[in-house]
KOLLUM-43749 format. One record per residue: x, y, z of N, C-alpha, C, O in turn. Coordinates in pm, whole numbers, plus 50000, padded with zeros to 5 digits. Example, Ala and Ser with C-alpha at 12.3 -4.5 7.8 and 13.67 -1.06 7.14 Angstrom:
<kegus>
513194943150780512304955050780513204967050780514244966850846/512854977550708513674989450714512905000350787513415011450804/
</kegus>
This chain:
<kegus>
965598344391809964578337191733964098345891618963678357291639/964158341391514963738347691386962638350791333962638344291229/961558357391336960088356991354959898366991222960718375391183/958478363691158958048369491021957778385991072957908394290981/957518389891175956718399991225957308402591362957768392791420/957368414591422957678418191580956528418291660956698420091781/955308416491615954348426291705954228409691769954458399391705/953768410991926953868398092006952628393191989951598398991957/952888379692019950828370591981950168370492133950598367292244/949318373992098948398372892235948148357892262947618351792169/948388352192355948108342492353947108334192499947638332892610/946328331692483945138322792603945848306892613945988298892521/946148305792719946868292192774945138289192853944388297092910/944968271292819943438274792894943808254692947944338246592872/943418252193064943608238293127942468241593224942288253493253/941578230593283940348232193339940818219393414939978213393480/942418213493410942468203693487942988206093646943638214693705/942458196393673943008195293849943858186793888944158186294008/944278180493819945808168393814947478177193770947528188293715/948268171693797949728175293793950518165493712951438158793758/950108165093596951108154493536951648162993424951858174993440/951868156093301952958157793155952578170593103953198180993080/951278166393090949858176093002949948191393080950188201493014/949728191893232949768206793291950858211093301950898222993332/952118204193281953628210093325954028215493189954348227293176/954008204193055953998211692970953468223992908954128231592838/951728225592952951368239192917951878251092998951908262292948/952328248593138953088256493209954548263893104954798275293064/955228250493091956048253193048956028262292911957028269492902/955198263292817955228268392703954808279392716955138288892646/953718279692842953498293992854954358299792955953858305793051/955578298592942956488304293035957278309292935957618321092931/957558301792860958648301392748957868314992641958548324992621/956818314192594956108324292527956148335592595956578345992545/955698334492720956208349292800957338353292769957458364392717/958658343592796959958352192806960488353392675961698355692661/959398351692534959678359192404959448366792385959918372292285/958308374692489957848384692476956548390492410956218401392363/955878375992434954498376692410953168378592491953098372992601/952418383892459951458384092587950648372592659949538372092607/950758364792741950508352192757949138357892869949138369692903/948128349092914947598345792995946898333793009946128330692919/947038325393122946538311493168945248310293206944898321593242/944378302893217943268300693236943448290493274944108282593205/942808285793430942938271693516942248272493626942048282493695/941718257293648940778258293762941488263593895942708264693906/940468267394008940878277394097941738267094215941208256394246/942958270694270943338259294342943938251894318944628248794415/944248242294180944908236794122946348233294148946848239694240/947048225594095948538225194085948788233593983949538243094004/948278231993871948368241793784948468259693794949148268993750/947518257493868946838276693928948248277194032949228282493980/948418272294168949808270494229950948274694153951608284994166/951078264794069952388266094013952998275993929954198278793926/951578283993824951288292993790951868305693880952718313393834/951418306793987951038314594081952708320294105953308330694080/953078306294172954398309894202955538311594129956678312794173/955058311593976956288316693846956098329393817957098333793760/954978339793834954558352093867955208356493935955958365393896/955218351094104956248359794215957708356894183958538364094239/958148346694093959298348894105959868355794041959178361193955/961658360494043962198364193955962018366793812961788376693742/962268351093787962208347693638961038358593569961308367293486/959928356093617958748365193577959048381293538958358388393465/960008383993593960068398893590960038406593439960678404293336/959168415193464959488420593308958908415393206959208418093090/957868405993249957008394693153955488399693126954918403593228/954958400093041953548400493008952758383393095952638375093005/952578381193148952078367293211951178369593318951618373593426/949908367393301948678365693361948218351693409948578341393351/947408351593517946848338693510945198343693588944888351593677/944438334393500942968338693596942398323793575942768314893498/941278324393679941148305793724939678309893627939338321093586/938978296393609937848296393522937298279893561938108270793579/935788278093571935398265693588935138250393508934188249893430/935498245293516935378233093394934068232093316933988229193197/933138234693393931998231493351931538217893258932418209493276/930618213193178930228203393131931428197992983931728205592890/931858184992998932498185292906931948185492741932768183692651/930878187092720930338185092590928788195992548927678194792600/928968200592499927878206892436927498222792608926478227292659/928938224992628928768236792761928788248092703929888253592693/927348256192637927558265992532927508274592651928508281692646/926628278092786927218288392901928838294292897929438304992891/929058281792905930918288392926931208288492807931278300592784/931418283692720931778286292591931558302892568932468310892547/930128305992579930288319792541931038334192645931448345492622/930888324792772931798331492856933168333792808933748344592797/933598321592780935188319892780935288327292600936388332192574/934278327892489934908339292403934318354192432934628363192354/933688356292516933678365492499934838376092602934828388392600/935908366092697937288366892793937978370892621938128382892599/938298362692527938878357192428938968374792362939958381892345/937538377292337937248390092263937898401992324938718409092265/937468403892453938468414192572939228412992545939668422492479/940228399992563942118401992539942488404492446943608409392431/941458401392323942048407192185942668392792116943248392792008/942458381192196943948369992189943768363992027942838361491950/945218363592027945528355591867945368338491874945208329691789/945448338691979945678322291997944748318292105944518325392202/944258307792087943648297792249944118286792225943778279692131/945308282992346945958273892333945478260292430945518260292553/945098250692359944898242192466945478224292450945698218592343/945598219392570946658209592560945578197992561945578189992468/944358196492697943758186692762942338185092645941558193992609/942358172092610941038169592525939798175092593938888181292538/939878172592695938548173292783937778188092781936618190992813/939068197992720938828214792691938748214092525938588223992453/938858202692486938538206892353937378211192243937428217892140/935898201492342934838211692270934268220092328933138222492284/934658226892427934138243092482934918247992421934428258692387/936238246692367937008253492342936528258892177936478270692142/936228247992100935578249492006934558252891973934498254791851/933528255192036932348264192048932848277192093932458287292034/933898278392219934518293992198934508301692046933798309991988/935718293792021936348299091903935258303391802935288314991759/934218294091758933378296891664932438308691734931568310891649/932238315891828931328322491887932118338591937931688350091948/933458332191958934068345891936934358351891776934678363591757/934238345491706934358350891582932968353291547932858357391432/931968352291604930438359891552930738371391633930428381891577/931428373291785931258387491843931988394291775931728406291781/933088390691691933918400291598935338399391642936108408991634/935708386391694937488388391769937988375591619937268370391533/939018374591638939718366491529940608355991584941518351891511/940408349891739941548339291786941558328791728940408325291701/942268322091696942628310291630942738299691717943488303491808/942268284591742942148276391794943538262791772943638252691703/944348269191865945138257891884945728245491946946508248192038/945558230991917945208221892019946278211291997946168201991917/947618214092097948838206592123948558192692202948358191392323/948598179592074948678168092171949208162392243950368164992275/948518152592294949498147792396948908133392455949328125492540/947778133692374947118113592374946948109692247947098115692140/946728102292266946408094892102945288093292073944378096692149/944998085291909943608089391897943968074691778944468073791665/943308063191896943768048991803942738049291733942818043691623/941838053791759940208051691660939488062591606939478074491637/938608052991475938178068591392937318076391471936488071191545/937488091191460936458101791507935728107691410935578119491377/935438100891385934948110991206933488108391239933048102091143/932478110291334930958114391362931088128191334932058135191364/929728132691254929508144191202929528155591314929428167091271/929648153491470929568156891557931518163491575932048174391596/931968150091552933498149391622933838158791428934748166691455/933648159691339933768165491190933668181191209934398188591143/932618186991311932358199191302933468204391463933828215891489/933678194991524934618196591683935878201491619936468211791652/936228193291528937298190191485937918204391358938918211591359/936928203491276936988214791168937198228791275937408237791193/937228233091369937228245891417938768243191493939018251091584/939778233091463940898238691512941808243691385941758238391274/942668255091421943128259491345944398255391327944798256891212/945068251391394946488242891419946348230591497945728230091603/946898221391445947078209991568948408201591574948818194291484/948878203491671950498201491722950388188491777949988183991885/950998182291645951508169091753952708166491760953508170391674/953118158191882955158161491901955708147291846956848143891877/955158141791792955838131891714954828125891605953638122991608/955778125191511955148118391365954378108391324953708109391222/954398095491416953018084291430951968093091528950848088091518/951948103491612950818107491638950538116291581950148122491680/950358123191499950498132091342949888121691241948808125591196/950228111191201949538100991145948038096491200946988097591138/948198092191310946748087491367945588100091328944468097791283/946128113291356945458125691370944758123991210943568123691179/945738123091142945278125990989944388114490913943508116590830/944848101790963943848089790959942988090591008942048091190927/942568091191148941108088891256940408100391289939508100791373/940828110091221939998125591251939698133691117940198130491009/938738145391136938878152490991939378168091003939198176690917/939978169791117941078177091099942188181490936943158173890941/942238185790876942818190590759944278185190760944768184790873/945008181390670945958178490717946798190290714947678192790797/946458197690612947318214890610947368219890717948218228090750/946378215490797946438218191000947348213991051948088222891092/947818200191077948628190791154949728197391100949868202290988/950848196691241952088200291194952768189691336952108185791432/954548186391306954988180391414955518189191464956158194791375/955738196891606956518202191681956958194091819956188188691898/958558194891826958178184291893958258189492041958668201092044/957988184192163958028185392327959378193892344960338187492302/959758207692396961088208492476961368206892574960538204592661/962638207492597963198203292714963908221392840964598229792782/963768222192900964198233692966965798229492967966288218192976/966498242892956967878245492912968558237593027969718234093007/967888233893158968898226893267969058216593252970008211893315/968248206893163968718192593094969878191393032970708182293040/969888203492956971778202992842972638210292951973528216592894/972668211493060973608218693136975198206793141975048196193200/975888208293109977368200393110977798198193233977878205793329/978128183593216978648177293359980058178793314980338175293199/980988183793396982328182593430982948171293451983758167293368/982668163893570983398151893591982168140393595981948135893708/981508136193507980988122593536980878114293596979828109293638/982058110693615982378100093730982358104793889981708097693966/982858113093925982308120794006980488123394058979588120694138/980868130093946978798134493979978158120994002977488120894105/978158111293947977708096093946977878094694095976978096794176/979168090694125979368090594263978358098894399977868092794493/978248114794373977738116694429976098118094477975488118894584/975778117894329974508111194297973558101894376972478103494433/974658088594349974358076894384974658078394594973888071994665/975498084794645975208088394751974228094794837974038091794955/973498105494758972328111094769971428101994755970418104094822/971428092194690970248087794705969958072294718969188063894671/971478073794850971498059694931971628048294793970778039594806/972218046994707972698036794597974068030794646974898038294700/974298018194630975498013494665976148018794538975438022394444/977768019594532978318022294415979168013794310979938018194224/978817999794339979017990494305978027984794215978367977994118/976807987294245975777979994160975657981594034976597988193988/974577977093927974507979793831972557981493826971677972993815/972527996193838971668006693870970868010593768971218019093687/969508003393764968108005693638967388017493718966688017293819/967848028293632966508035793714964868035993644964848034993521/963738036993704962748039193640961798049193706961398048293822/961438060293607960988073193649959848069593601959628060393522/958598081793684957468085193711956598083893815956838081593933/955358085893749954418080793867954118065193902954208057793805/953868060893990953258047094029952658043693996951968042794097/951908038193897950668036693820950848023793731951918021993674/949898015593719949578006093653950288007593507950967998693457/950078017493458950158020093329951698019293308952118016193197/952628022093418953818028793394954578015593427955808016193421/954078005593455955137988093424955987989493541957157986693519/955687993393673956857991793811957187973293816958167967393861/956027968293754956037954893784956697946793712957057935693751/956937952393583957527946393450959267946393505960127937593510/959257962393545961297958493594961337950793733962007940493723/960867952693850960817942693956960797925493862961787919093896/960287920993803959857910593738961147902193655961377890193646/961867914393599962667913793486964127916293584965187911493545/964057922693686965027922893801965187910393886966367907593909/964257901893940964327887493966965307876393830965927865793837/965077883493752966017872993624967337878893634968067875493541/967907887293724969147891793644970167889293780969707885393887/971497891993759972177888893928971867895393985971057904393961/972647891994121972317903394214972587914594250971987920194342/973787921194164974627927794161973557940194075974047951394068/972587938694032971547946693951970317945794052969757936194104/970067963394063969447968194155968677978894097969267988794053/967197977794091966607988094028966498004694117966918004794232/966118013494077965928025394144964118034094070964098037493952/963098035794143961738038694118961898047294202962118045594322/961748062794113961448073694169959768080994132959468082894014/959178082994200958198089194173956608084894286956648075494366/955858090294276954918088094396953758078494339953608076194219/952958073294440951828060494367951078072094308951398083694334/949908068594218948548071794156947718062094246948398052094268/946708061594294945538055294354944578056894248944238067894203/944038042594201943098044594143941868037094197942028030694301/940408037094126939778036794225938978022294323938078021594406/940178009694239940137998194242941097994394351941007988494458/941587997294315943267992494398944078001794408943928012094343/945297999294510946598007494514947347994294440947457982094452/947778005794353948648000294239950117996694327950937987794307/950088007594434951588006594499951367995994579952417989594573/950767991494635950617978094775950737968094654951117957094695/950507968494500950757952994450952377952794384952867941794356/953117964494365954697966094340955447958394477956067947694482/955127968094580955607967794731955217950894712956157945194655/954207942394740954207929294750954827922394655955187911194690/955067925694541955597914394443957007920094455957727912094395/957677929194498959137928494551959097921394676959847911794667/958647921894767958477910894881958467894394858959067885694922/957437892794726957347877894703958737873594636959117862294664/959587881694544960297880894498961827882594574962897881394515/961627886294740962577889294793963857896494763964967892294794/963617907894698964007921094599963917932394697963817944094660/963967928494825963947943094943965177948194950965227960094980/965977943694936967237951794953967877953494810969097951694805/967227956694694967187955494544966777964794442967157967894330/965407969694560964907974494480964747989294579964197987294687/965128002094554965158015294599963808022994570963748028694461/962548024094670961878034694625962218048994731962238050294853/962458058894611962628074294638961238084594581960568082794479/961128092694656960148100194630959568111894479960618114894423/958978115394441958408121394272959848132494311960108133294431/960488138494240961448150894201961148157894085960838153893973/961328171694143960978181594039961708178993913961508181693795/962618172693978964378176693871964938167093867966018167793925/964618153893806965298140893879966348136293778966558124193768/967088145693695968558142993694969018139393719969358131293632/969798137393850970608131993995969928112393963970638102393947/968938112993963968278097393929968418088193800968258076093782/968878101793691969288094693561970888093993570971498084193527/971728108193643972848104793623973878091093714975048087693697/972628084993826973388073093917972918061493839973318050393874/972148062493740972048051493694972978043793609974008049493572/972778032193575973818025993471972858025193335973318024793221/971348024993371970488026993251969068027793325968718023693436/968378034893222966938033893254965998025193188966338018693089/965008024793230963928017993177962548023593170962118030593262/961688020293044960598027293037959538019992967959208018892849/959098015193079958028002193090956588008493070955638002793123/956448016293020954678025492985954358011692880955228005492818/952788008792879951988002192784952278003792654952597996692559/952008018992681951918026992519951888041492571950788046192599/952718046992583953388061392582952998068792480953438063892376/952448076992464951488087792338953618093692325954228090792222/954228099992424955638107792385955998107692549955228111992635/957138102792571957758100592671958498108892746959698106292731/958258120892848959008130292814960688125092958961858128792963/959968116793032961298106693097962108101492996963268098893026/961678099192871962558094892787963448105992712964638104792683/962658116892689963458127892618964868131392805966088132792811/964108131192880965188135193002966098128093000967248132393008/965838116992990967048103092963967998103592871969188100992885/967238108292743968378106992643969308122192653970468121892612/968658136592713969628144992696970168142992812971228149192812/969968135592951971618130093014972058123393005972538118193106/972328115792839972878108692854972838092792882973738084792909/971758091592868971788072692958971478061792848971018064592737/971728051492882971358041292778969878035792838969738031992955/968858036092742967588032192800966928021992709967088017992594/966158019692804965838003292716964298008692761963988013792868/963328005592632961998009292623960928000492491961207993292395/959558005892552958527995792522958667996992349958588008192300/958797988692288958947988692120957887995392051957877996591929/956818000792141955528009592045955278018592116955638020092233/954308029092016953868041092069954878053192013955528052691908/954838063292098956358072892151957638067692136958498068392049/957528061892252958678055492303959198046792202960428047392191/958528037892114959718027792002959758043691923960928046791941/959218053291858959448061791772961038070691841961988073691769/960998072391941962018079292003963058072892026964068079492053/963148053692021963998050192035964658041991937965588034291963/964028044291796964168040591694965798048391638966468057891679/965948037891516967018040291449968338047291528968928057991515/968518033791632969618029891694969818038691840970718035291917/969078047991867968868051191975968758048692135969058056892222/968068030892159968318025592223967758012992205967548009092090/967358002592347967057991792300965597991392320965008000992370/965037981492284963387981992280963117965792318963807956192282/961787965492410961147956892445959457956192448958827966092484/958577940192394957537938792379956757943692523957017937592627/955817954592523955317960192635954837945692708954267936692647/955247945292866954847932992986956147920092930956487909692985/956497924892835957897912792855958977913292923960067915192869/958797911393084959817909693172961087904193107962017911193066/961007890993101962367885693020963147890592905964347891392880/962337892692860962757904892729963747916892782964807920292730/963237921492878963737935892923964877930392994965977934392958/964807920493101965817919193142966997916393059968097920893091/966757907192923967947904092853968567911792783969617908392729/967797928992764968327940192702968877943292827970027939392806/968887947792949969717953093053970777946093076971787950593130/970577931393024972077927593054973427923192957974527918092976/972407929792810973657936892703974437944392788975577942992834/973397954492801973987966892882975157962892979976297967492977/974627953293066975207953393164976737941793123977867940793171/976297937593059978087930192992978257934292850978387923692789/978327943192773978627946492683977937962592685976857967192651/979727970492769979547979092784979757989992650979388001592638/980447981492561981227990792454979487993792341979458002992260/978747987992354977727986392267976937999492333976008002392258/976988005792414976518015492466976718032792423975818041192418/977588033992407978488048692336977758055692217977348067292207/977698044792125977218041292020975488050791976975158060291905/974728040492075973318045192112973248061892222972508071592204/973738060792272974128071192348974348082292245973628092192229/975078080192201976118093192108974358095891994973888107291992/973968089591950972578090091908971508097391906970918104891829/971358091592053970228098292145970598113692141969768122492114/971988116192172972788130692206972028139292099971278148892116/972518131791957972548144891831970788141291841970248150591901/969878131791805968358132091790968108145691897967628155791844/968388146092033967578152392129967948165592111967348172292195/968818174092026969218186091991967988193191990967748201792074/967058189291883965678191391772964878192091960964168201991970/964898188592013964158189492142964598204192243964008205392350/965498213192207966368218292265965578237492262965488243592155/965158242992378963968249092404964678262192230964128263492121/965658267192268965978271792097964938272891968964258280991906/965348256891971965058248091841963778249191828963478251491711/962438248091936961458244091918960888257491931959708258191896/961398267791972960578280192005961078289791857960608300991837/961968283791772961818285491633960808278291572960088286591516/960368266791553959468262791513958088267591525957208268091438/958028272591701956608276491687956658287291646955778289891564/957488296591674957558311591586956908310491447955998317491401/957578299891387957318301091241955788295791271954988302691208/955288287591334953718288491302952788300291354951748304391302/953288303691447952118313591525952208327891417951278335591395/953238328591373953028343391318952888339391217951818344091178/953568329691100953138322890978951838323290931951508329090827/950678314091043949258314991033948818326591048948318332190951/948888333291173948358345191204948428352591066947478355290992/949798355291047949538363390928949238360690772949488368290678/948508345490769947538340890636946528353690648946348362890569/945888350690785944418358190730944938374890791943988381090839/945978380790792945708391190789945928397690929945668409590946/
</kegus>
């Protein structure tokens, strides 16, 4: 990696969350990846966590060896106007010396910003950097959200309509906003040998007949994530098409989202149709038995099941807005009106009888998802972290 400067960036990884989804795996991930450039990393996360866990156990391992990588837990405290921790957490900031405070979760974004402005009265110089990962459909421009906002020093968004919203609905600078986009860890581009094969065994692992014609749909269980839209859109198609839902329910605090999937495959008599398998660290094996995926989110801020999809390879059919139409734009794959069952089904069954139309989109997806490729993107941030850093000196 080609960098303006050798000397390594200090960098504060900071999450105050207690959930395990996109948002904590990715900051995991980057601050893993920054470690093994050889930068000084340390995490900040509540005590206990999946985060703090997972943390925990990339320390004892191997991989870790030889790494600058810290992790120390810290309390959430109030989300708005928490000048206690704020001055706690710069005056941690001032000790490490750190060039960066990196943070992913909005909910850390104005302690984080009262940090920043308060470590620079004790005399430290970290720079406030805040990698998205929701959207921001409406204006923020209160003289409140103007002064929140003015104290980030970078703001990373991984795709170009959320880079837009940022620069429309906030007063963030736009000389701030930059796109970098999400990577992918190097075991996504790992090369399959025999395809047909691996498919095969795949689909054995995980109890698939090998005859069918196999929709997989990844994530969590959740309302948001459309289990109901492919069950729905799977009643329209033969029978010979059999979906596959990997991933565990969300409970929210109304309903189980999973007891109304589980019943409307029942009403629909889709029990022997429809495959649920459990959340996977690594669910490869789930994209490579498929014949295509599907990615039924509302509105996806950046899909990162979709970035997994397209570097193995699959033909996927997804919601026409958000992320997801941006990622699956300009021929990439097919797209459907978010909750249009019929819709979706009649794109799966291009797929599924007009196989030659597939290669095409595929071969697509291949060269787009390069730019996603951990390389690629840990050049990019190079060029910002030391780029900025070394504006002021």
């Amino acid at each position: 990696m080609n960098a303006p400067t050798d000397r390594p960036q200090r960098i504060v990884f900071l999450s105050t969350s207690h959930g395990w989804g996109g948002l904590e795996m990715n900051l995991l991930r980057h601050a893993r990846w920054m470690a093994a450039e050889g930068h000084v990393v340390r995490l900040l996360c509540a005590a206990d966590s999946p985060l703090h866990r997972a943390a925990m156990a990339h320390i004892q391992s191997a991989e870790s060896a030889g790494q600058s990588f810290d992790c120390r837990t810290v309390r959430r405290g109030f989300r708005y106007l928490a000048f206690a921790t704020a001055i706690h957490r710069a005056s941690r900031l001032v000790r490490y010396r750190a060039d960066w405070l990196w943070v992913r979760d909005p909910r850390d974004l104005d302690t984080s910003s009262w940090a920043r402005r308060i470590c620079r009265l004790m005399g430290g110089s970290t720079r406030l950097l805040f990698q998205q990962g929701m959207q921001i459909p409406k204006p923020k421009k209160t003289p409140y959200h103007r002064f929140r906002y003015r104290a980030i020093d970078a703001w990373i968004s991984p795709l170009s309509w959320l880079k837009d919203q940022v620069n429309r609905h906030t007063a963030v600078p736009e000389d701030r906003t930059h796109v970098i986009p999400l990577g992918l860890d190097d075991r996504w581009f790992s090369p399959i040998n025999d395809t047909i094969q691996h498919r095969r065994q795949c689909r054995l692992e995980l109890g698939l007949s090998q005859e069918s014609f196999v929709i997989a749909l990844v994530g969590r269980i959740d309302r948001k994530k459309g289990q109901t839209d492919l069950i729905r859109a799977l009643h329209e198609m033969p029978p010979d098409a059999h979906a596959l839902i990997v991933g565990d329910p969300t409970l929210d605090q109304l309903s189980d989202y999973f007891d109304e999937v589980r019943s409307l495959v029942k009403e629909k008599e889709l029990q022997w149709r429809v495959h649920f398998r459990p959340y996977m660290d690594f669910p490869r094996p789930a994209y490579v038995a498929a014949d295509a995926v599907a990615v039924c989110s509302q509105q996806e801020s950046v899909g990162t099941v979709t970035l997994e999809a397209m570097a193995s390879g699959c033909a996927i059919v997804g919601t026409e807005n958000g992320g997801t139409g941006e990622l699956l734009g300009e021929g990439r794959g097919w797209t459907f009106p978010p909750g249009d069952a019929s819709t979706l089904a009649s794109q799966l069954m291009l797929i599924r009888n007009h196989p030659d139309t597939v290669e095409p989109k595929v071969a697509a997806g291949q060269e787009y998802i390069q730019r996603h490729r951990r390389e690629a993107v840990l050049q990019l941030w190079a060029d910002l972290l030391y780029g900025q850093t070394a504006e002021e000196g």
